[in-house]
PyMOL commands that place a pseudoatom at each C-alpha (Angstrom):
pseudoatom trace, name=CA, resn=UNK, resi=1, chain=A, elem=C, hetatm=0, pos=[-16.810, -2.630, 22.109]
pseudoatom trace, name=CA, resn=UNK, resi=2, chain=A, elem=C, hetatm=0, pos=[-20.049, -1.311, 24.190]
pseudoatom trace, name=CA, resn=UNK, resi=3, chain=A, elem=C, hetatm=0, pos=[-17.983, -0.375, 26.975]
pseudoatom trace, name=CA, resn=UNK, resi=4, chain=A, elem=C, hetatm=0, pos=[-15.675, 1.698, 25.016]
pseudoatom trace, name=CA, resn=UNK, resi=5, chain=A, elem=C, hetatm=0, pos=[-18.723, 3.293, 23.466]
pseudoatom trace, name=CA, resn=UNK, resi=6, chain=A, elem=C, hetatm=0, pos=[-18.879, 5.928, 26.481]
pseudoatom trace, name=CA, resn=UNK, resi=7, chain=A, elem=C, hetatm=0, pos=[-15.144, 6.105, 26.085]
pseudoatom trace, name=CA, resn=UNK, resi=8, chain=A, elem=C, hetatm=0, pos=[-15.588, 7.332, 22.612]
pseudoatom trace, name=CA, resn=UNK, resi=9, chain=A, elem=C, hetatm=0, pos=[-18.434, 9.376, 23.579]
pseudoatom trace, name=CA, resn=UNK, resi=10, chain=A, elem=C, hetatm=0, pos=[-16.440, 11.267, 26.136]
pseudoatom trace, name=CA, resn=UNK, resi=11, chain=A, elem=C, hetatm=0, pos=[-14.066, 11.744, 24.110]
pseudoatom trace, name=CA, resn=UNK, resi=12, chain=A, elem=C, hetatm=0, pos=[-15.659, 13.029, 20.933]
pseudoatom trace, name=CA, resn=UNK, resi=13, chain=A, elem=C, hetatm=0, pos=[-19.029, 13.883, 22.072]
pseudoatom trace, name=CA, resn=UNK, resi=14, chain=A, elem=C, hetatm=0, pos=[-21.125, 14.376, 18.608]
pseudoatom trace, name=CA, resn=UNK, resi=15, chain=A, elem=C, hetatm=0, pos=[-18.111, 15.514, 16.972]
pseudoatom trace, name=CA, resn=UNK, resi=16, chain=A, elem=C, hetatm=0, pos=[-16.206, 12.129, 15.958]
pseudoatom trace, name=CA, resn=UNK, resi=17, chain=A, elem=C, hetatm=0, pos=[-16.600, 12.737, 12.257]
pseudoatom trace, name=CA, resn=UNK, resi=18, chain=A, elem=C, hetatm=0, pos=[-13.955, 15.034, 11.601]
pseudoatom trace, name=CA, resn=UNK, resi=19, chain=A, elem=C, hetatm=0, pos=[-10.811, 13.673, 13.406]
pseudoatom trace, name=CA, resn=UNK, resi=20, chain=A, elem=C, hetatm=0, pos=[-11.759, 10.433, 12.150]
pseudoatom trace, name=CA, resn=UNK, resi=21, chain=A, elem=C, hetatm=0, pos=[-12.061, 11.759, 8.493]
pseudoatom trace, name=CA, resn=UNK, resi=22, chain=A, elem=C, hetatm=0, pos=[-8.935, 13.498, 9.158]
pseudoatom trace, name=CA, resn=UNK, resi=23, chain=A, elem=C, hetatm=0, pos=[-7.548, 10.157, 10.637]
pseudoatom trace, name=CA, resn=UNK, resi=24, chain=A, elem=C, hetatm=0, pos=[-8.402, 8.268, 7.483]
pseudoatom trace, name=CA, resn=UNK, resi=25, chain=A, elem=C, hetatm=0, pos=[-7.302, 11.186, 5.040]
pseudoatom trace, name=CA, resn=UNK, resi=26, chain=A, elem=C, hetatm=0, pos=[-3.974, 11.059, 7.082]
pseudoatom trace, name=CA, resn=UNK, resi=27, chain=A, elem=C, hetatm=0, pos=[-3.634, 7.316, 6.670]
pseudoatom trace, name=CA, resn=UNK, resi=28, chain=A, elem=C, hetatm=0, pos=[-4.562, 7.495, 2.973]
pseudoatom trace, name=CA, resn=UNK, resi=29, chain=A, elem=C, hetatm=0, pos=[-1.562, 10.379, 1.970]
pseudoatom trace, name=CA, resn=UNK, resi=30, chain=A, elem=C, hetatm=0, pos=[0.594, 8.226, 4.660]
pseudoatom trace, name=CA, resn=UNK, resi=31, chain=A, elem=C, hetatm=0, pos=[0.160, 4.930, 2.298]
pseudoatom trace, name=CA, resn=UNK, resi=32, chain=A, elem=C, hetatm=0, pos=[-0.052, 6.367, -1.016]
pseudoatom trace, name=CA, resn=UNK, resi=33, chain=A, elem=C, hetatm=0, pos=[3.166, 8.318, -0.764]
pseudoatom trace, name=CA, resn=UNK, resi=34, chain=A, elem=C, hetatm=0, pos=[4.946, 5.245, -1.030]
pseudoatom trace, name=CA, resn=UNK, resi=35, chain=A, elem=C, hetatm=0, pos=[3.547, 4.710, -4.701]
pseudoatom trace, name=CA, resn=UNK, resi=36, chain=A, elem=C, hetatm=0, pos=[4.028, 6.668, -8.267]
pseudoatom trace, name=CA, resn=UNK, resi=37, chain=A, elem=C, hetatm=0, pos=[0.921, 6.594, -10.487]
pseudoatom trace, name=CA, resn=UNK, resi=38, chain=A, elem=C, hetatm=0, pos=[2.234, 3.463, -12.336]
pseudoatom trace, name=CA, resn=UNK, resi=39, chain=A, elem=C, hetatm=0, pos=[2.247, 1.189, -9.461]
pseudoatom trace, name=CA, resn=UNK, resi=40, chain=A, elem=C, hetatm=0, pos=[-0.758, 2.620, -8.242]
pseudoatom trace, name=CA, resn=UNK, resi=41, chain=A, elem=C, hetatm=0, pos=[-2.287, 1.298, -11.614]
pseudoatom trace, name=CA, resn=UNK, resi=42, chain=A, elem=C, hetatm=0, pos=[-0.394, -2.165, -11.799]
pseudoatom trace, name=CA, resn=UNK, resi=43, chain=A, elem=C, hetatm=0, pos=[-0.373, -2.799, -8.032]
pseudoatom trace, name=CA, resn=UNK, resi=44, chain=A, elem=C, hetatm=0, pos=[-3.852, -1.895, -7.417]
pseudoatom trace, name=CA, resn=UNK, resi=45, chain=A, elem=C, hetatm=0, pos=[-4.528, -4.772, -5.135]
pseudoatom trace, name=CA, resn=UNK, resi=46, chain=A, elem=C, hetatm=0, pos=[-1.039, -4.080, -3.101]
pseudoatom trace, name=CA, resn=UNK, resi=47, chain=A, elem=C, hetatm=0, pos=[-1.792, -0.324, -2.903]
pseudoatom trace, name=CA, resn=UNK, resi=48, chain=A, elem=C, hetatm=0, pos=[-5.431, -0.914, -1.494]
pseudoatom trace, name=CA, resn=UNK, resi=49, chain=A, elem=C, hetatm=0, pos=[-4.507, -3.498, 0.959]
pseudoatom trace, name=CA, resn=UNK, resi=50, chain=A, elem=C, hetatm=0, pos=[-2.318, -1.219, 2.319]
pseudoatom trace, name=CA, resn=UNK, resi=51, chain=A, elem=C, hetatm=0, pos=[-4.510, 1.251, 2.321]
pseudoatom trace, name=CA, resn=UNK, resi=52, chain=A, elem=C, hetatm=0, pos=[-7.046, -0.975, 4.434]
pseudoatom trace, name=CA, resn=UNK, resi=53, chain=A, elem=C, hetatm=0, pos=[-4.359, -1.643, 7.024]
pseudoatom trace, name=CA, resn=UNK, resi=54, chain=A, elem=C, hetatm=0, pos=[-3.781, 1.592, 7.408]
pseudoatom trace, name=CA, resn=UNK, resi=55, chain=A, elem=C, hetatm=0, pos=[-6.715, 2.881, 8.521]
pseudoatom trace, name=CA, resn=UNK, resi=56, chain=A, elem=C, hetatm=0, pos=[-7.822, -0.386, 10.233]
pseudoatom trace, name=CA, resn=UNK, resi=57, chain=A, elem=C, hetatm=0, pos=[-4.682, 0.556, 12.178]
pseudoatom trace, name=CA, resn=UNK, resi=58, chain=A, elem=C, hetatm=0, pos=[-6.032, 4.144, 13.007]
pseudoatom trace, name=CA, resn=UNK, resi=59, chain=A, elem=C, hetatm=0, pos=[-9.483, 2.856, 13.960]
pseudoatom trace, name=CA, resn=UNK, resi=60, chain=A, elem=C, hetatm=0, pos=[-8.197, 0.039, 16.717]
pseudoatom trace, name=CA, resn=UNK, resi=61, chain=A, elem=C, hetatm=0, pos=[-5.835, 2.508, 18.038]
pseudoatom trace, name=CA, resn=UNK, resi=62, chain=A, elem=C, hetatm=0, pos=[-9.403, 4.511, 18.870]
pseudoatom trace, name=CA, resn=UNK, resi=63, chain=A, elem=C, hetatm=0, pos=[-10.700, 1.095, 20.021]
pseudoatom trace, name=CA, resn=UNK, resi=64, chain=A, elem=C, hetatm=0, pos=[-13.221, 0.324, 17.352]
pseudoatom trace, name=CA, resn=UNK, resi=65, chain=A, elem=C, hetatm=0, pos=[-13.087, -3.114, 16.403]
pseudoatom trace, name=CA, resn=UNK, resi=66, chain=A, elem=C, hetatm=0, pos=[-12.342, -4.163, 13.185]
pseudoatom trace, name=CA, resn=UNK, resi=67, chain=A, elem=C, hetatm=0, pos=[-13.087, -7.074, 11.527]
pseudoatom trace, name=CA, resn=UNK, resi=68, chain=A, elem=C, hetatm=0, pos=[-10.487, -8.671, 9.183]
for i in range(1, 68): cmd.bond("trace and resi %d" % i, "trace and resi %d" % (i + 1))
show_as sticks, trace
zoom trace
């Protein structure tokens, strides 16, 4: 991970928040679309599983590692 640091750096600069935020929001509306509001009651664990591998997804694609 610290070489990929400067990686990051480059290409984000101080400005990594927002892409990852929109990253995450992405990944949340991506996994949650799969779900009405009574699963997403009754299959809470399911839902936020998915959820977690989701973004995990997004965030090693960036080259963060992520610990499962």
């Amino acid at each position: 991970m610290p070489d990929k640091a400067a990686d990051i750096y480059d290409k984000y600069q101080y400005n990594y928040f927002d892409p990852w935020s929109q990253k995450i929001q992405m990944a949340l509306k991506q996994t949650t679309k799969d779900y009405n509001t009574e699963s997403m009651f009754e299959e809470r664990a399911v839902v936020t599983a998915a959820i977690k591998e989701e973004i995990e997804s997004y965030l090693e694609d960036e080259g963060c590692e992520v610990s499962r």
